[in-house]
VOBA-1610 file (N, C-alpha, C; in pm, whole numbers, padded with zeros to 5 digits, always signed):
BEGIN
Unk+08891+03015+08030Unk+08835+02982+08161Unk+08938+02904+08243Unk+08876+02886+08372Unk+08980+02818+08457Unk+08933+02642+08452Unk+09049+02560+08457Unk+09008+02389+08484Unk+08898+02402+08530Unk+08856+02403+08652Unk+08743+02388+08707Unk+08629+02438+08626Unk+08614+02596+08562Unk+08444+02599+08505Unk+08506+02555+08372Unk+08637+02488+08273Unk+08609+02432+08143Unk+08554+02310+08196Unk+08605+02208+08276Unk+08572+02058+08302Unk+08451+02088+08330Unk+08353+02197+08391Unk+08248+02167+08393Unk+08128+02223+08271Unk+08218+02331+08176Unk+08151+02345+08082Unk+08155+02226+07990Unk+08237+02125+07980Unk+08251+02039+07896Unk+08165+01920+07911Unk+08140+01904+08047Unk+08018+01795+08089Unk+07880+01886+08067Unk+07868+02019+08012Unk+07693+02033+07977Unk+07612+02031+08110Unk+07731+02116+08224Unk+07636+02094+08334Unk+07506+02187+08380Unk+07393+02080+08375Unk+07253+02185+08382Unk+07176+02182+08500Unk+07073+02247+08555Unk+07002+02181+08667Unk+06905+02096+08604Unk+06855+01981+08687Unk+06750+01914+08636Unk+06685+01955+08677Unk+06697+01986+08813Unk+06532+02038+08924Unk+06658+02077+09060Unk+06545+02225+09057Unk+06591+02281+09233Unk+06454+02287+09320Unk+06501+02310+09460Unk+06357+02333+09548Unk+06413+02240+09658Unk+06335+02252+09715Unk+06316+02232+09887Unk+06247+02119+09943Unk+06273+02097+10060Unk+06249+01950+10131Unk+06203+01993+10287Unk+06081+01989+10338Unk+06040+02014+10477Unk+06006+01912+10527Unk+06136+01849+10636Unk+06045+01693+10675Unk+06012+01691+10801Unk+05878+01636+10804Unk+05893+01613+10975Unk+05897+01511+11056Unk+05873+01529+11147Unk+05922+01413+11240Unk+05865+01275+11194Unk+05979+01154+11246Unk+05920+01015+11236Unk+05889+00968+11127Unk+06021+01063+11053Unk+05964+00998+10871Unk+06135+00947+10855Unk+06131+00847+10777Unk+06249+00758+10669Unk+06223+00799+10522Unk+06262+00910+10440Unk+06229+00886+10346Unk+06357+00833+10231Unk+06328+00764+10137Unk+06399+00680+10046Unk+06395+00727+09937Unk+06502+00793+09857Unk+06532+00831+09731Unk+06578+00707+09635Unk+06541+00697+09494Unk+06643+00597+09450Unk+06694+00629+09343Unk+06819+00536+09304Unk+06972+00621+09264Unk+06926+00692+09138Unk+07018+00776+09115Unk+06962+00873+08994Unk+07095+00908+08929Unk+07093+00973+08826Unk+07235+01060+08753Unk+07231+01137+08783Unk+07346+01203+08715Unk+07409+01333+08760Unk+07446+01359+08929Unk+07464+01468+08960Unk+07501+01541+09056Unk+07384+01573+09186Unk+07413+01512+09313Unk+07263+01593+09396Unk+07373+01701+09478Unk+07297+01808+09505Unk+07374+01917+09610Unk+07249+01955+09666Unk+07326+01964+09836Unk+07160+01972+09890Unk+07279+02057+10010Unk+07163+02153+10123Unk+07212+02203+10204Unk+07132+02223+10309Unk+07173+02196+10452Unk+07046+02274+10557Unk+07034+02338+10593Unk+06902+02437+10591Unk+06869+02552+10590Unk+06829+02550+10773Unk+06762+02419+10822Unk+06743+02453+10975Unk+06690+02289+11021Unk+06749+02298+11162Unk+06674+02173+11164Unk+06796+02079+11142Unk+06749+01962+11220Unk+06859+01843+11141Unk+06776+01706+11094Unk+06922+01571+11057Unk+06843+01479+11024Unk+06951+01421+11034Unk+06903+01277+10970Unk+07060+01180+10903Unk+07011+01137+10777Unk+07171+01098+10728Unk+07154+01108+10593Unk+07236+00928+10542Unk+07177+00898+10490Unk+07231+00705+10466Unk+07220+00710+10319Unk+07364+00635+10249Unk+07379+00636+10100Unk+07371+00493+10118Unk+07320+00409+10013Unk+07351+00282+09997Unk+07506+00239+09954Unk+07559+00114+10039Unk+07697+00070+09994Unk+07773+00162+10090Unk+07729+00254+10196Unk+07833+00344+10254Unk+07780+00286+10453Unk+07932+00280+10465Unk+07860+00192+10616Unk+07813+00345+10745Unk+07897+00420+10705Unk+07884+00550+10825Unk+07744+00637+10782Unk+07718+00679+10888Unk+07549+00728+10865Unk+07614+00895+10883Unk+07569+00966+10836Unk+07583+01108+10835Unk+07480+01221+10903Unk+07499+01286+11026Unk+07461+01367+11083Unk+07426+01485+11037Unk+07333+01499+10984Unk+07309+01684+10895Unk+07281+01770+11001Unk+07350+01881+11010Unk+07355+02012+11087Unk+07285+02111+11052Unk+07213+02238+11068Unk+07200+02314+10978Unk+07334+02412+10968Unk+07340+02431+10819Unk+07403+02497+10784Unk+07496+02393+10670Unk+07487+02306+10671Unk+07571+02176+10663Unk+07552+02141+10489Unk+07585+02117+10429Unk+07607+02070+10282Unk+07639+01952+10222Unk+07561+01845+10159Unk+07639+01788+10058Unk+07611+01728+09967Unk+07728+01651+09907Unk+07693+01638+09744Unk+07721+01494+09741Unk+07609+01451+09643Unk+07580+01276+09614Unk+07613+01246+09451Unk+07726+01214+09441Unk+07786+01195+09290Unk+07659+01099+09226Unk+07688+01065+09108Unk+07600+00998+09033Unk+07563+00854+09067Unk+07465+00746+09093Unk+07443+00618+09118Unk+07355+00649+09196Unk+07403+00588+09366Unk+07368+00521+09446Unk+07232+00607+09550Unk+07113+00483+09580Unk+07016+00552+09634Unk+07015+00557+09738Unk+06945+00664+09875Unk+07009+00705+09959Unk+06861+00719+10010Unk+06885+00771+10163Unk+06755+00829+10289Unk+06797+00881+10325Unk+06714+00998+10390Unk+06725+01124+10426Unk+06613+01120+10575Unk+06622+01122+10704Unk+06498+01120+10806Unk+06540+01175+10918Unk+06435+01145+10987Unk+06449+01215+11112Unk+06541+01077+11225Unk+06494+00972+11127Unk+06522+00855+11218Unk+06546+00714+11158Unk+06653+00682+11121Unk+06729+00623+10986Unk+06636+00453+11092Unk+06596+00409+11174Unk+06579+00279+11195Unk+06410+00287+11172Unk+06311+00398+11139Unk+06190+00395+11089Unk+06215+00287+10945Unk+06078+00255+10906Unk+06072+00187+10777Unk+06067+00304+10686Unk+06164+00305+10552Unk+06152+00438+10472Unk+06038+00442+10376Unk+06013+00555+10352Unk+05904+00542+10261Unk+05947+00612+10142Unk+05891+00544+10031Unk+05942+00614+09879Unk+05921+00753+09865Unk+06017+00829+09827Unk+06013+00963+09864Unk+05915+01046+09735Unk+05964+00959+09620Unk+05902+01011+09518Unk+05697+00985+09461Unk+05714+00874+09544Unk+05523+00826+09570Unk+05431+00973+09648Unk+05581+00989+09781Unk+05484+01033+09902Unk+05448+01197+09839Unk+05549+01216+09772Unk+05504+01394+09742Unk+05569+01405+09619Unk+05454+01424+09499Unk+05521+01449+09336Unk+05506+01653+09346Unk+05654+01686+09334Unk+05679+01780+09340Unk+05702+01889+09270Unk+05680+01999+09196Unk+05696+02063+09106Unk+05882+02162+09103Unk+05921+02145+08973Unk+06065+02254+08990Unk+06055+02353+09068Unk+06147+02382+09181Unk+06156+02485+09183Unk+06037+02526+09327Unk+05958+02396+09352Unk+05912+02445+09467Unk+05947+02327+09592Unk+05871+02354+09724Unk+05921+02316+09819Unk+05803+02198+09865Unk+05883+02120+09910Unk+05825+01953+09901Unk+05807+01916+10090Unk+05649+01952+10121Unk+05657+01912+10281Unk+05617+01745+10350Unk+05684+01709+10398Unk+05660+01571+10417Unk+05605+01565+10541Unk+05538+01483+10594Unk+05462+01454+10739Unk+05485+01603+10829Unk+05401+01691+10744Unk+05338+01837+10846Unk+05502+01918+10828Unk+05648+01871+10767Unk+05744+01948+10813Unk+05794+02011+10956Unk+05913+02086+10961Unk+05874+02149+11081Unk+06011+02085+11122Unk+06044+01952+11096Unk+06206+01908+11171Unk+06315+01933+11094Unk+06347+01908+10967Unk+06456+01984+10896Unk+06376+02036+10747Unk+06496+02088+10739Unk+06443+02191+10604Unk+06587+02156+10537Unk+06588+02119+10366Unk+06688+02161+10348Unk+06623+02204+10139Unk+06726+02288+10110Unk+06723+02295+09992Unk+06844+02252+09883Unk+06828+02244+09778Unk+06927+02219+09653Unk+06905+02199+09513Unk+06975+02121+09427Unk+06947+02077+09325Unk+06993+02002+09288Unk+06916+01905+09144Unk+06975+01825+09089Unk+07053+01846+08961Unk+07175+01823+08898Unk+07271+01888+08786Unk+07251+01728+08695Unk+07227+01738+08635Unk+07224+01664+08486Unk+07352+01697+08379Unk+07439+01584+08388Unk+07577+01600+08315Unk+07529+01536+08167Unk+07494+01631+08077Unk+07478+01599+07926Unk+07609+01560+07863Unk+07707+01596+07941Unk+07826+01589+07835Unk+07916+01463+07871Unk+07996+01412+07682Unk+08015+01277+07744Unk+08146+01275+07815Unk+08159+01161+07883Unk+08284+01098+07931Unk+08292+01175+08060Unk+08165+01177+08147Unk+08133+01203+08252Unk+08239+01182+08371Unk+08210+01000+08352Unk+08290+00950+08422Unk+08430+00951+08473Unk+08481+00975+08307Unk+08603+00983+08313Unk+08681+01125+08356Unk+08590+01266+08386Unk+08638+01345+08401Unk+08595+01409+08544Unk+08518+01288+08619Unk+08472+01346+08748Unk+08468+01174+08855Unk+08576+01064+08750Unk+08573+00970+08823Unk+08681+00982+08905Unk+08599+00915+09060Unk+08731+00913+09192Unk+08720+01011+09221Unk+08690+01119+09171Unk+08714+01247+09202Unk+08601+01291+09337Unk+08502+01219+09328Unk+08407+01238+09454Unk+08421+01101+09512Unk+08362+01097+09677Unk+08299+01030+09693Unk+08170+00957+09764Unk+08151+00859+09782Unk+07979+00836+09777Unk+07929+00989+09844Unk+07975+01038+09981Unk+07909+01147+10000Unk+08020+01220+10007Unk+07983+01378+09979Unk+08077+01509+10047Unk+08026+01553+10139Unk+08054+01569+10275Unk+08018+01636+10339Unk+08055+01745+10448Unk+08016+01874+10376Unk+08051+02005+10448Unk+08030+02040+10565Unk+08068+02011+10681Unk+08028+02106+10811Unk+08117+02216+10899Unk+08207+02185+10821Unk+08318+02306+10898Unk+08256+02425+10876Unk+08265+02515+11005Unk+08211+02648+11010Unk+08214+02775+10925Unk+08372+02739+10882Unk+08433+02822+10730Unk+08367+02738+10608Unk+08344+02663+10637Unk+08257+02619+10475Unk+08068+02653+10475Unk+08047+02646+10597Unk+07888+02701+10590Unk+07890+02842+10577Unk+08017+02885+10617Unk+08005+03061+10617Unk+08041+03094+10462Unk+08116+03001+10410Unk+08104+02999+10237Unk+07962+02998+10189Unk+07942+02896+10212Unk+07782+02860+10131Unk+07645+02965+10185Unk+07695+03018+10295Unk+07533+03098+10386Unk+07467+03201+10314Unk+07555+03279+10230Unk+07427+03360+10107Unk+07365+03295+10042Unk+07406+03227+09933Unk+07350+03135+09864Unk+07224+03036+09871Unk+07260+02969+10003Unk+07181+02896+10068Unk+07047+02990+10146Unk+07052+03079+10183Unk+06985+03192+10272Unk+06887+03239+10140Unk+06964+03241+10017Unk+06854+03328+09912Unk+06787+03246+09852Unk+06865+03141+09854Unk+06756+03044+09735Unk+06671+02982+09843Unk+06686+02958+09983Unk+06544+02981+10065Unk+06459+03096+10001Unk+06480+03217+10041Unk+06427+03273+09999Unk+06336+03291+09870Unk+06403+03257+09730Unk+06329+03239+09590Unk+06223+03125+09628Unk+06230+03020+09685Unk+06180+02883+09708Unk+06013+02966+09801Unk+06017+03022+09943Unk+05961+03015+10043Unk+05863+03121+09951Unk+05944+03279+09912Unk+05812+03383+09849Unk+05901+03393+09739Unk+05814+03314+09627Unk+05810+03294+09468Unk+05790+03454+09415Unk+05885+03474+09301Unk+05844+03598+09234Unk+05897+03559+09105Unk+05851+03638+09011Unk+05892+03602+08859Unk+06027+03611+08849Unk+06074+03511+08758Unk+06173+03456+08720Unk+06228+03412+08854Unk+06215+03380+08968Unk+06218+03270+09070Unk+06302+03164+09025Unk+06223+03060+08946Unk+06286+02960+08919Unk+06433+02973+08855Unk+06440+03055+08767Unk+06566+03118+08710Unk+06738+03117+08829Unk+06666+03219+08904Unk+06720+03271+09002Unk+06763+03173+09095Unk+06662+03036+09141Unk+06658+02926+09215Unk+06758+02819+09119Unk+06788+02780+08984Unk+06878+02755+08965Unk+07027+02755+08942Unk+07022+02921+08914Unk+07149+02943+08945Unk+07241+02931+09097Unk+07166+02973+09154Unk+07177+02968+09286Unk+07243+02823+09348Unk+07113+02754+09282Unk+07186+02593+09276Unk+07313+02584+09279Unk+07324+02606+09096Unk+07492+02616+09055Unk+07573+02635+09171Unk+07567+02807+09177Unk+07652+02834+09300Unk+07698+02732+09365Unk+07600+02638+09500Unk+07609+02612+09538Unk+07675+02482+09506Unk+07658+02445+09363Unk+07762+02352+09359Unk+07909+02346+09334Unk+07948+02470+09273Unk+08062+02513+09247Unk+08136+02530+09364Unk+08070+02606+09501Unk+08117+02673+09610Unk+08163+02543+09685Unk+08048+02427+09675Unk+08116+02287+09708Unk+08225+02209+09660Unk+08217+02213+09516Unk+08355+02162+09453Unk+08465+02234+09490Unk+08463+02344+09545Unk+08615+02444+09558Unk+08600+02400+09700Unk+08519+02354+09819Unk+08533+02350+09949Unk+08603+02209+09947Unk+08564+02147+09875Unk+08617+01975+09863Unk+08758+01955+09772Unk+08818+02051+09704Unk+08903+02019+09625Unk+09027+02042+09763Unk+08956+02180+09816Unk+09064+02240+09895Unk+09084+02110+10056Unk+08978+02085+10050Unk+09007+01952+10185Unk+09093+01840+10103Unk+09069+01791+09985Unk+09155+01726+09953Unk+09304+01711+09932Unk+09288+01875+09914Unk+09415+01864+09908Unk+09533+01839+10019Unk+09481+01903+10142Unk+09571+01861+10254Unk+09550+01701+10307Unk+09460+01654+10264Unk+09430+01510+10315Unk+09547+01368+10155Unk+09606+01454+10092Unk+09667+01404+09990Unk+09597+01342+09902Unk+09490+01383+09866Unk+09412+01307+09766Unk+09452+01337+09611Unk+09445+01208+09541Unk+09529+01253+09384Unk+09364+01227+09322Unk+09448+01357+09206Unk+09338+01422+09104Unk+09353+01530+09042Unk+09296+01576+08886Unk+09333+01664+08882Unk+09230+01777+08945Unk+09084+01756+09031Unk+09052+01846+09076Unk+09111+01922+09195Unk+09165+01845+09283Unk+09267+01859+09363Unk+09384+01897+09356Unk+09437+01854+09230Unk+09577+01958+09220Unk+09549+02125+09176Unk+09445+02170+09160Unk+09349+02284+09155Unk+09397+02349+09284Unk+09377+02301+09413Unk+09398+02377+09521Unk+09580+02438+09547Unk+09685+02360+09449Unk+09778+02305+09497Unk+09831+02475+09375Unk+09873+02550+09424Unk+09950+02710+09380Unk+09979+02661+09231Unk+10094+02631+09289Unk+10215+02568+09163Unk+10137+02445+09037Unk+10116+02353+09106Unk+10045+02283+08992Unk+09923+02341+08902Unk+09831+02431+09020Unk+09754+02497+08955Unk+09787+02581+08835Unk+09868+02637+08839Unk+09982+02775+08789Unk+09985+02658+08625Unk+10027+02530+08659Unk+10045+02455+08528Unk+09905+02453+08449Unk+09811+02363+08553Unk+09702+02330+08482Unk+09626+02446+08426Unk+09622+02557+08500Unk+09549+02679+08367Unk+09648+02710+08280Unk+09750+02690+08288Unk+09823+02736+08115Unk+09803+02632+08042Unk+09829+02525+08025Unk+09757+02408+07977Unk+09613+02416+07933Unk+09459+02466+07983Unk+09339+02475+07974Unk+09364+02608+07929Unk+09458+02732+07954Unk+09432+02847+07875Unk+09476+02822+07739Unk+09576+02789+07702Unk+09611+02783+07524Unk+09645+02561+07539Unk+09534+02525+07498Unk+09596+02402+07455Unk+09637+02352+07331Unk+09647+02428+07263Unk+09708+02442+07112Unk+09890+02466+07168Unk+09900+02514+07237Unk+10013+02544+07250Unk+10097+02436+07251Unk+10251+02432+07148Unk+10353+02331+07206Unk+10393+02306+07307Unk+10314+02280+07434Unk+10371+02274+07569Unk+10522+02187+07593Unk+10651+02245+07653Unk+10709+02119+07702Unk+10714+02125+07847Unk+10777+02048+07856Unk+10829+01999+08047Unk+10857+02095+08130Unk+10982+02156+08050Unk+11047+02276+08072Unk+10967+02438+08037Unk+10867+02463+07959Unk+10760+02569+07976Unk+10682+02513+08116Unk+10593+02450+08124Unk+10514+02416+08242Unk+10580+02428+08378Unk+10686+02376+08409Unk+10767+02400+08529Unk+10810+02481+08539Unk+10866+02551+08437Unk+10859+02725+08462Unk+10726+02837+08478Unk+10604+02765+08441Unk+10459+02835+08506Unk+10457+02819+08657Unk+10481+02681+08722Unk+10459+02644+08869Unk+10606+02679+08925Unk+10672+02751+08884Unk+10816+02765+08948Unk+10853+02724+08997Unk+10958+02604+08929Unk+11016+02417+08970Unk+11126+02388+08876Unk+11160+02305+08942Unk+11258+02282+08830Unk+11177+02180+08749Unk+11244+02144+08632Unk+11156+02042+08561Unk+11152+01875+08639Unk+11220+01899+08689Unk+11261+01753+08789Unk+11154+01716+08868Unk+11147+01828+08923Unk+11086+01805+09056Unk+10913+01846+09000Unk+10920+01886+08937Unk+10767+01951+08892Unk+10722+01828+08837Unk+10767+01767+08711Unk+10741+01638+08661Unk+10658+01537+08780Unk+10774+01505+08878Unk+10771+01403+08982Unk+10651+01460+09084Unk+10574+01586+09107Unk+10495+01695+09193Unk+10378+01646+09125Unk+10362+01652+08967Unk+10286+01664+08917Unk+10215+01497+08912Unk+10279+01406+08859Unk+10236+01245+08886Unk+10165+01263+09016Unk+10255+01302+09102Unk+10179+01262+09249Unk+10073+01353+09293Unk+10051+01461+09205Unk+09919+01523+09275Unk+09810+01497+09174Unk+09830+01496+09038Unk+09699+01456+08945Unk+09713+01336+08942Unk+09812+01273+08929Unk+09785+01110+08892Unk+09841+01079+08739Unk+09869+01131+08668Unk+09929+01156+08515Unk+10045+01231+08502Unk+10120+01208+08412Unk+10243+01323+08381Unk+10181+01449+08295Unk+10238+01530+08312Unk+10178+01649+08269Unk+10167+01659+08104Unk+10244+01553+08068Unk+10177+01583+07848Unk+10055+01441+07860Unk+10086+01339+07965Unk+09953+01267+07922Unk+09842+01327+07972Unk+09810+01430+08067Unk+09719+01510+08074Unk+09668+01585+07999Unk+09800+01677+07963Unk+09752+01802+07813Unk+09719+01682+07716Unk+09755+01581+07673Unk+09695+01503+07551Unk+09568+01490+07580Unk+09518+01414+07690Unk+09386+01382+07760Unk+09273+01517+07712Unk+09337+01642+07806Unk+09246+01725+07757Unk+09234+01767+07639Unk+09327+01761+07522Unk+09340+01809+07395Unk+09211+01721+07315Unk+09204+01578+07374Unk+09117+01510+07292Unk+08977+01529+07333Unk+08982+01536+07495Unk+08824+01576+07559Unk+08749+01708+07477Unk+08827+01820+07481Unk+08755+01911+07414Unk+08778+01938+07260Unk+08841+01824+07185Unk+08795+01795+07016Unk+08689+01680+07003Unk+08710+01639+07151Unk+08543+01527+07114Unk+08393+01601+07144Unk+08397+01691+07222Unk+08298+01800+07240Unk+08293+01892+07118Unk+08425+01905+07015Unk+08370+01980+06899Unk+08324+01914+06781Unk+08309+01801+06799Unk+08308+01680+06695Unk+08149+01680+06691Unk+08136+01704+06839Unk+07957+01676+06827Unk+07905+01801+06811Unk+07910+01873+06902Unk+07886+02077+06932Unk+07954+02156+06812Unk+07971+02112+06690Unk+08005+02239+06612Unk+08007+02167+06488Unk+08014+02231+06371Unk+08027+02171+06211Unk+08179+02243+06155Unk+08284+02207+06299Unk+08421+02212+06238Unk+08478+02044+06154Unk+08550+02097+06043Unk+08621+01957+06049Unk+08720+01932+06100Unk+08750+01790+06097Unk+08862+01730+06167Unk+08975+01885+06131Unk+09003+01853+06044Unk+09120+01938+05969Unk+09145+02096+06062Unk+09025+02165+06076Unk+09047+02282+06173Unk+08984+02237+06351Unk+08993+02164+06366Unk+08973+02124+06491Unk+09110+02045+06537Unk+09195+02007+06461Unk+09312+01940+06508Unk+09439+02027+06497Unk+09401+02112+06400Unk+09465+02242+06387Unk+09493+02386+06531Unk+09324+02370+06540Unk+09325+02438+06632Unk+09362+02397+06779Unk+09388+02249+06833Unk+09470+02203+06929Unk+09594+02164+06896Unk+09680+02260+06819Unk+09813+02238+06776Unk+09918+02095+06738Unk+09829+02047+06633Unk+09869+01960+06551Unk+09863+02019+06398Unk+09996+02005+06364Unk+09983+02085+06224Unk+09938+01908+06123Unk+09935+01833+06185Unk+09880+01726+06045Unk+09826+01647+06102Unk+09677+01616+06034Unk+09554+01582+06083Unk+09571+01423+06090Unk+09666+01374+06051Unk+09658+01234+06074Unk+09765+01170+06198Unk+09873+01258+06262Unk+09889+01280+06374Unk+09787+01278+06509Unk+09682+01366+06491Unk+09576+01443+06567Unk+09510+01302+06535Unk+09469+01217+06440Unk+09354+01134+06432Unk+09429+00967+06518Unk+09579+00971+06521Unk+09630+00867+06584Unk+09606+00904+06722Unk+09632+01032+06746Unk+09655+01103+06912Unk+09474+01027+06939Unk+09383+01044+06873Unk+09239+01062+06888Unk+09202+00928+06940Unk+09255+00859+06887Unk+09217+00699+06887Unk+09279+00663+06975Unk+09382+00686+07010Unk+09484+00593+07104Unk+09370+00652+07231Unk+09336+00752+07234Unk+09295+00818+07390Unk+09162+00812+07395Unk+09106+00820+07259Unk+08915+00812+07274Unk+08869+00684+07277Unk+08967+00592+07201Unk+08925+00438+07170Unk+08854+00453+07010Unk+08842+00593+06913Unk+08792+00514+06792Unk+08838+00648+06729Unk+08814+00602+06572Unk+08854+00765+06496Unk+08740+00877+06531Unk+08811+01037+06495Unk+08748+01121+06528Unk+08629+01142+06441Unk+08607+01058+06340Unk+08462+01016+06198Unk+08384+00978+06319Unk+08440+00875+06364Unk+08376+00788+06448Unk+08262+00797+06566Unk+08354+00913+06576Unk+08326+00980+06734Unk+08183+01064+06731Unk+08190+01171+06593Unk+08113+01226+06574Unk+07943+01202+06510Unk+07979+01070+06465Unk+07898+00964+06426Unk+07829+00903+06564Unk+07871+00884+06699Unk+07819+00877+06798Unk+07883+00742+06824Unk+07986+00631+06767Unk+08010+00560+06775Unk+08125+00546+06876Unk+08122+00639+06990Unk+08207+00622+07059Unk+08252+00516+07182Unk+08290+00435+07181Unk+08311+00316+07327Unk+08351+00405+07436Unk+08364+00303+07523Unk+08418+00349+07693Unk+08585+00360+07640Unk+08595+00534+07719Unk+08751+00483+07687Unk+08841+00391+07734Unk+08955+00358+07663Unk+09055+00219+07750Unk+09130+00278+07838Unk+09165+00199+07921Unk+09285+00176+08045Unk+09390+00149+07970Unk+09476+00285+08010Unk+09617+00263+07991Unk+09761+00250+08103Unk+09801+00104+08082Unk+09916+00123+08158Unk+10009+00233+08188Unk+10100+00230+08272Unk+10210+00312+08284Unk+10275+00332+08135Unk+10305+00170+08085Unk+10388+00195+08026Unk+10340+00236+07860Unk+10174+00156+07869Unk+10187+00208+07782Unk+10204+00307+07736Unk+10120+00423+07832Unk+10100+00567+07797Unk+10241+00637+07762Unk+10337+00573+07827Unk+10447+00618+07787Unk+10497+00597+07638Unk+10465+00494+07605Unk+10503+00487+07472Unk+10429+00534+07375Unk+10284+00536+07372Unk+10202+00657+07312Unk+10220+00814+07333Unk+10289+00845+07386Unk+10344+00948+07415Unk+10452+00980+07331Unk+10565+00877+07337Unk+10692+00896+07243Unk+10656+00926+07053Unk+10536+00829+07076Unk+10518+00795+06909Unk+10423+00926+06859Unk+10351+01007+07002Unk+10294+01129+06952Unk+10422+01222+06913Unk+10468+01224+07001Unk+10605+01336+06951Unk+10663+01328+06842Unk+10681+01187+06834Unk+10749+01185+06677Unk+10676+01190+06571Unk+10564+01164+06596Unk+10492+01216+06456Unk+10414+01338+06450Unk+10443+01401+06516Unk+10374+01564+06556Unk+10475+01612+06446
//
């Protein structure tokens, strides 16, 4: 697969709930903070949209999209200086169907909520958003307008397997957003590795890297994927993900042996194998330095928050992987 659908197969991303929102006039309504992922879009109609902790108020258009990373609780109205009312009191709503607030009739919007089961959430989708995304460029609603247009549709006249249909759809729509936001980031210079996604050449690295990560990658293979010299690719690569390109491949080498630690009854021994470490006590130093505990450990559920690593250290965990590889 490509970076983008492994990082998101690796977080276990599911819908929690899709369906629809009809509000009408002279309403404040108040969501409060939740996990995972919200992606929402307008189907007609407008509103404003207020995240807590964010000072700019957001104008929803129809046609308009966006996405509320994990935390913070937010309002959605016709008229952000009304008193809000708890959104979840005023109308308990079923999956998958459409939720009308005071008669509807002023905006409409639909989406869903994504529930990230998988661990180290944070660490693989932190910075990477923020408090809001928001889509209104005309080329990005003309991205999202099937999607958005049908899962109206599944929502408004229900037919079997509906709900099915209404979550995928979701998906879509969140995927179609992560590729609209990676690609704004990228000209706005934002570091990450979802963002270096948009970027040809780096991209060119990061799927050979996510296609064989068993592989002995060096400096000099990778900069010959993004066609660079190793110089300059090295120095390309810091500044668009934020990491050098082996503390990344290490990073991911350990993210998806900590997903097999829990998701499969491999042992250490062919799981460290199979991310190209020929000796498992190599692979179990690599494990620790980057997970924070042994890979027993891990699978046992005893895993901590991972640590912050300096510049330098990482550099020197780096040297001492090589040499004992």
């Amino acid at each position: 697969m490509d970076p983008l659908s492994d990082v998101l197969s690796l977080l276990k991303l599911h819908s929690y709930g899709c369906g629809g929102f009809d509000v009408g006039r002279n309403l404040c309504l108040q969501f409060p903070k939740h996990a995972g992922i919200k992606c929402y879009a307008v189907v007609s109609g407008k509103g404003w949209l207020s995240v807590d902790g964010v000072p700019d108020l957001v104008q929803l258009k129809a046609g308009d999209c966006f996405l509320l990373p994990p935390g913070r609780p937010f309002r959605l109205a016709s008229d952000l200086t009304l008193p809000p009312v708890d959104a979840l009191t005023l109308c308990a709503s079923k999956n998958g169907s459409i939720s009308s607030f005071n008669g509807g009739g002023d905006c409409f919007i639909v989406g869903g909520h994504f529930a990230l089961t998988g661990n180290h959430a944070t660490i693989l989708l932190g910075g990477m958003l923020p408090p809001i995304v928001h889509l209104q460029k005309e080329s990005d609603k003309a991205a999202l307008r099937w999607s958005i247009e049908r899962m109206m549709e599944e929502l408004r006249e229900p037919q079997p397997g509906g709900l099915l249909i209404a979550q995928h759809l979701a998906q879509m729509m969140l995927v179609q957003a992560l590729r609209l936001h990676l690609a704004s980031g990228l000209s706005g210079g934002v570091v990450g590795w979802l963002f270096a996604l948009a970027d040809k050449q780096m991209s060119a690295a990061l799927n050979a890297m996510h296609e064989d990560p068993a592989h002995r990658w060096t400096l000099q293979e990778l900069a010959e994927c993004a066609g660079m010299s190793r110089s300059t690719f090295a120095q390309k690569f810091k500044q668009r993900v934020g990491k050098s390109p082996m503390e990344y491949l290490t990073r991911w080498r350990m993210l998806v042996a900590g997903d097999k630690l829990v998701n499969s009854s491999d042992p250490v021994s062919v799981i460290s194998l199979a991310l190209g470490y020929e000796s498992e006590a190599a692979f179990s130093t690599a494990f620790k330095r980057v997970m924070g505990c042994s890979p027993r450990q891990y699978s046992r559920g005893r895993a901590p928050a991972l640590p912050s690593h300096s510049e330098e250290e990482s550099a020197l965990a780096n040297q001492v992987e090589r040499i004992t590889r």
